[in-house]
C-alpha positions in Angstrom: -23.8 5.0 -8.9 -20.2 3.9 -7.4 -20.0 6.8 -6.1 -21.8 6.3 -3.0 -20.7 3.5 -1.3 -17.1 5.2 -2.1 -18.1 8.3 -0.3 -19.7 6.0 2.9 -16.5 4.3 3.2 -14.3 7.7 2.7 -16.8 9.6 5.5 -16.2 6.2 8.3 -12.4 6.8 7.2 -12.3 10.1 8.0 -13.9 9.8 11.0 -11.6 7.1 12.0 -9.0 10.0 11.2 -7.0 7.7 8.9 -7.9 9.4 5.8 -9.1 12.7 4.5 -11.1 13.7 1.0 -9.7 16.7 -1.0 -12.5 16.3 -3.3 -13.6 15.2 -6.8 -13.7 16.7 -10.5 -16.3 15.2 -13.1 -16.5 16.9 -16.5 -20.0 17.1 -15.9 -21.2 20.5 -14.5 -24.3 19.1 -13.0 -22.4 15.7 -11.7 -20.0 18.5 -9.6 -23.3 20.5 -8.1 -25.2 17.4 -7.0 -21.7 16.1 -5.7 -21.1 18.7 -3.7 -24.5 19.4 -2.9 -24.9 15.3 -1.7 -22.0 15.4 0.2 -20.8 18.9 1.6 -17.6 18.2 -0.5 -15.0 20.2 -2.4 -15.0 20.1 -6.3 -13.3 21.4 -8.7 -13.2 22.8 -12.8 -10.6 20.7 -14.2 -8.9 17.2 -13.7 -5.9 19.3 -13.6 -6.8 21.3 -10.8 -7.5 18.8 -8.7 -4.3 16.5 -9.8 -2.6 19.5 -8.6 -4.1 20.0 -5.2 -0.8 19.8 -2.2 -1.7 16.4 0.0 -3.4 14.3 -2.6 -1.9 10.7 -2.1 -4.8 8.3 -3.7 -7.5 9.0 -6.9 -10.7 6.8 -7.3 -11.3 6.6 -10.8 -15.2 6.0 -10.9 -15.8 6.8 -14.0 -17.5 4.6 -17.0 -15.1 2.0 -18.4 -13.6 3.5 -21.5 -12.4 6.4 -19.8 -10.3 4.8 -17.1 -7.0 4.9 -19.0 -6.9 8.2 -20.0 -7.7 9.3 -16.4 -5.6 6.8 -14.5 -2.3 7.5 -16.8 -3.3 11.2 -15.8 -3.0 10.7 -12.3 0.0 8.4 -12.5 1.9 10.7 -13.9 0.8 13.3 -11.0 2.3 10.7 -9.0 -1.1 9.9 -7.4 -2.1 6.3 -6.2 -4.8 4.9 -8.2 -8.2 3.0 -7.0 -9.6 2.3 -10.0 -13.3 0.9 -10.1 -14.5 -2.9 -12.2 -13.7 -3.3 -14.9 -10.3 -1.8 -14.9 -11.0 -1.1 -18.5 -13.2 -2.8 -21.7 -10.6 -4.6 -22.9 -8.1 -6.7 -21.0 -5.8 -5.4 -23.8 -6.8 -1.4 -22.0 -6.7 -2.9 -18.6 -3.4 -4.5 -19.2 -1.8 -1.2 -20.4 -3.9 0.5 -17.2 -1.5 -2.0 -14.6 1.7 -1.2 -16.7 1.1 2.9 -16.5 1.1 2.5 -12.7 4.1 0.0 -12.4 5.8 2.6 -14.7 4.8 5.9 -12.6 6.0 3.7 -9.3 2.1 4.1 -7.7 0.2 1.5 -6.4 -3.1 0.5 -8.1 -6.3 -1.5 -6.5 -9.3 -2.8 -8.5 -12.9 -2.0 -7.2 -14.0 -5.7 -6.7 -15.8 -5.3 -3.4 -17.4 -8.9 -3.3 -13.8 -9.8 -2.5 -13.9 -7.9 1.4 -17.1 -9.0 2.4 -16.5 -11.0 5.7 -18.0 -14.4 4.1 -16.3 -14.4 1.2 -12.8 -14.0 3.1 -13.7 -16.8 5.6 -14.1 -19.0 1.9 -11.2 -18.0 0.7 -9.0 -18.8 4.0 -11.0 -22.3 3.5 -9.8 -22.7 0.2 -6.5 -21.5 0.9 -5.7 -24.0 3.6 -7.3 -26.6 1.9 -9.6 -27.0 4.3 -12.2 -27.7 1.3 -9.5 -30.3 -0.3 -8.5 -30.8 -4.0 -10.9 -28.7 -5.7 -13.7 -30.5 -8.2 -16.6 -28.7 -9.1 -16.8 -24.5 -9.3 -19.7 -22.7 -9.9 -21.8 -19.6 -9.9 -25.3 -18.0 -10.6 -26.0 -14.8 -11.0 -29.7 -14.4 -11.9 -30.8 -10.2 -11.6 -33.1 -8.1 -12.8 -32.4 -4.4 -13.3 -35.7 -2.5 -14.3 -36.4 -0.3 -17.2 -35.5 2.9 -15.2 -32.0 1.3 -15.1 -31.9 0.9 -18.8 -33.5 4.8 -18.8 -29.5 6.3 -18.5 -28.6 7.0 -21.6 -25.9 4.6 -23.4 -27.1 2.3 -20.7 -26.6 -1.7 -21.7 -24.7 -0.1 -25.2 -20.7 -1.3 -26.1 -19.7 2.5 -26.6 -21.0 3.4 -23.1 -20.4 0.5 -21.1 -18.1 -2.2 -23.1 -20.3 -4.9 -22.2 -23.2 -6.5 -21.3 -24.2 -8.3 -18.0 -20.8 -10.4 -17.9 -18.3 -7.1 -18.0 -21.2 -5.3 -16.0 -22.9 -6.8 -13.5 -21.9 -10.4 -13.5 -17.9 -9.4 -13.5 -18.4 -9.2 -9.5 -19.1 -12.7 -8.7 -17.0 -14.2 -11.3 -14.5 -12.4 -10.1 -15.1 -14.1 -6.9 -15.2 -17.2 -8.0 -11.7 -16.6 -9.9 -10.2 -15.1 -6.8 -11.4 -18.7 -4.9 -10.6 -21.6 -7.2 -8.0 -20.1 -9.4 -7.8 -19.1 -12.9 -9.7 -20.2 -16.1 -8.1 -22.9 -19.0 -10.9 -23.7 -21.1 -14.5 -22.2 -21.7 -17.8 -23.0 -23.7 -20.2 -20.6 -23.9 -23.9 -19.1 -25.1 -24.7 -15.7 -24.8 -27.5 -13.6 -26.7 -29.6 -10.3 -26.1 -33.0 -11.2 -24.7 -34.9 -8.5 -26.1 -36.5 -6.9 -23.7 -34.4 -3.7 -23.7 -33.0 -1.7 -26.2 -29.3 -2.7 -25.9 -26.4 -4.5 -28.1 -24.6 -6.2 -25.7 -26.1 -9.6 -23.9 -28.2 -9.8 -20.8 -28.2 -14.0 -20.5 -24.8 -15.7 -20.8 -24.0 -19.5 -19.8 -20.6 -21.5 -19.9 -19.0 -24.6 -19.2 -15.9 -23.7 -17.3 -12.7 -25.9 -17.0 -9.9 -24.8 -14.2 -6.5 -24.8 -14.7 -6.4 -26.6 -11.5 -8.8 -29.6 -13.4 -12.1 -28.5 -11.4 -15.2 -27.8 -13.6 -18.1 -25.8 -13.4 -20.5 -23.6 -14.6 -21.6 -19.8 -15.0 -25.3 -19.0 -15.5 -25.2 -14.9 -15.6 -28.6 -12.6 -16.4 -30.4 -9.2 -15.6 -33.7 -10.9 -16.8 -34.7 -13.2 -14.1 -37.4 -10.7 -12.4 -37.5 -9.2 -9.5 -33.9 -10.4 -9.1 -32.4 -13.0 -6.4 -28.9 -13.5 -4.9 -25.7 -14.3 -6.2 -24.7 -17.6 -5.2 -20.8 -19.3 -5.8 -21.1 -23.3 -4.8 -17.4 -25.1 -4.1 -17.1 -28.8 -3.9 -13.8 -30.7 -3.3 -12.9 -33.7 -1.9 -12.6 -32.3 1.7 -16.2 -30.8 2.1 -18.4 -28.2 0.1 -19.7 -24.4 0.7 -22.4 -22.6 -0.8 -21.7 -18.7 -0.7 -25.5 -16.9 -1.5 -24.8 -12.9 -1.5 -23.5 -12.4 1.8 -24.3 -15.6 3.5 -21.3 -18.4 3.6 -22.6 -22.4 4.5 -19.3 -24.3 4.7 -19.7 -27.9 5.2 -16.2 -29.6 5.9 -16.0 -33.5 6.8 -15.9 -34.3 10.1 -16.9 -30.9 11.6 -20.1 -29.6 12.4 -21.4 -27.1 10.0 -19.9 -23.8 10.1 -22.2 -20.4 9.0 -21.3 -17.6 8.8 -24.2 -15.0 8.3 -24.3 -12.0 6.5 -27.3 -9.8 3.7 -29.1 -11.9 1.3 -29.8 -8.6 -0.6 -26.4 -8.1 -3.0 -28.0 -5.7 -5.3 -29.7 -8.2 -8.0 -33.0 -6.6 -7.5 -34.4 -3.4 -9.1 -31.7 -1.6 -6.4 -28.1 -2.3 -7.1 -26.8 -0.3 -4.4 -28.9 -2.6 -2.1 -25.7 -3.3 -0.1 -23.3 -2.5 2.9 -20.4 -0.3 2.3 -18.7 -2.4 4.9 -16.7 -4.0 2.1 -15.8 -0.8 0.5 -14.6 0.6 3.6 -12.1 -2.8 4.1 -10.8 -2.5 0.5 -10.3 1.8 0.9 -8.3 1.0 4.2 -6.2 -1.7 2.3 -5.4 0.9 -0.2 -4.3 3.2 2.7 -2.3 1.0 4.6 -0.7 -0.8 1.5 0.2 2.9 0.4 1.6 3.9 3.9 3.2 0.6 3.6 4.8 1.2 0.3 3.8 -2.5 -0.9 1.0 -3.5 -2.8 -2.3 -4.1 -2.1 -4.5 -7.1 -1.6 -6.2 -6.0 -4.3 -3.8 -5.1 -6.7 -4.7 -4.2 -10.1 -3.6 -7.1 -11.8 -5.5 -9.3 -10.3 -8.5 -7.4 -12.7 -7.1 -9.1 -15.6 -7.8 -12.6 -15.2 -11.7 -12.2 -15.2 -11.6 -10.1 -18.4 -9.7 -12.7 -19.7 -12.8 -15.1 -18.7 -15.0 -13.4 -20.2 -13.9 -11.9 -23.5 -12.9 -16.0 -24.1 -16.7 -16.3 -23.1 -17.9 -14.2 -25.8 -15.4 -15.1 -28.3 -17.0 -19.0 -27.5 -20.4 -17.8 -27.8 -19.4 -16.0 -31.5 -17.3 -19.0 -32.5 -20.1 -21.7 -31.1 -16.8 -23.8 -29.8 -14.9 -24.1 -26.7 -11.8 -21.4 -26.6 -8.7 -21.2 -24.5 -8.6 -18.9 -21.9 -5.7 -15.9 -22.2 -3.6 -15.1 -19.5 
């Protein structure tokens, strides 16, 4: 599924002539046909093969979390620059030794958190950042999708062994990862989280927590792939400066003494039956960065350890929900 907005981004870059694709590999024998069949591109037999290819400069590892690692310490090694898709592994213990492999190697790494680039969600954060908003108070987000039983039809779909997690390392990760990236990192947490039954899964599709900032904000997370036919994401900031409501791709900030400001964008974000419902815009921004930061020789904007603090969030959100007590957020 990440594979197409990727590609979008990749074909607008090339045409731009700032980039060029060498191909892709996938152990899969079918997965290589219908890539090159989709998209008129090269593949090829091994990882190896195409690690070794003269003029490769950056990898996207699109793969299913679990097999990051072993893929990204791979291309390190190659001395390849990594773009490595959410989460940046199961474990923030994995992702962890993911950003250390490519600080080692000397390659820069970006994390796939798209949200991050859409054009609302950077006007919020330059609010937030100047302190346009004020001291921050109350920090929240909703995530109420539904994803269909044809969704659940992929095999190992919903399952730890497959994906590491349910709709908070899954589908939720995006917009908490937002809402992280705007009002800062996690202290405490109090949490719920269960399997609703209606799929044939192990991991949770409804998750709720009380969230305490280090900053001293609060707020809340309400996260689930059971709220049919699915609405948009929605991350509400209040501080003692003025308020925003951020729904999908559609920013509301209301500062005092200024008229309203909007700035419009989709309402669709892919919580309906279609995740891919959404631009590629974003993933064309964050594929640029990784470009430019590369030419640069710097880092990127989305550098890969700034994936760890919302697996931190949530493995202390499931570890709250087990323990049926507020927890300390790592990190």
């Amino acid at each position: 599924m990440a594979t197409q907005p990727h590609m979008l981004a990749i074909r607008d870059l090339e045409a731009a002539g700032t980039a060029r694709l060498v191909g892709g590999f996938s152990p899969s024998a079918a997965r290589r046909d219908g890539f090159a069949l989709r998209w008129g591109a090269p593949v090829f037999e091994s990882q190896a093969a195409l690690l070794a290819v003269p003029g490769l400069d950056l990898v996207l590892v699109l793969t299913p979390p679990g097999h990051h690692l072993p893929v990204a310490r791979a291309a390190a090694a190659a001395g390849k620059h990594l773009l490595v898709e959410k989460p940046l592994e199961r474990s923030a213990a994995e992702a962890a030794a993911l950003v250390q492999a490519a600080r080692d190697a000397g390659v820069t790494l970006g994390v796939v958190f798209q949200h991050r680039w859409r054009p609302a969600a950077r006007r919020l954060k330059q609010a937030v950042a100047a302190g346009e908003l004020g001291e921050l108070l109350s920090c929240s987000a909703s995530i109420r999708w539904w994803r269909d039983a044809a969704y659940f039809a992929q095999p190992g779909r919903g399952m730890k062994a497959r994906d590491g997690g349910g709709v908070l390392l899954t589908q939720a990760i995006h917009t908490l990862d937002l809402l992280l990236h705007l009002a800062g990192p996690l202290a405490r947490i109090g949490a719920l989280a269960r399997t609703s039954g209606l799929r044939a899964i192990d991991t949770e599709d409804m998750a709720a927590a009380a969230l305490h900032f280090a900053s001293g904000a609060i707020g809340a997370l309400d996260a689930t792939t059971v709220a049919e036919p699915g609405y948009p994401e929605r991350v509400e900031i209040a501080g003692t400066g003025g308020s925003a409501s951020l729904v999908a791709e559609r920013l509301e900030l209301h500062i005092k003494g200024r008229p309203v400001e909007v700035v419009e964008g989709a309402m669709a974000g892919g919580g309906g039956a279609d995740p891919m419902a959404f631009d590629h815009g974003p993933h064309r921004a964050m594929l640029a960065e990784s470009c430019a930061a590369i030419a640069e020789g710097r880092a990127p904007a989305h550098d890969g350890a700034t994936g760890l603090p919302v697996l931190h969030a949530i493995e202390a959100m499931l570890r709250s929900a087990a323990l049926g007590a507020f927890v300390d957020v790592a990190g």
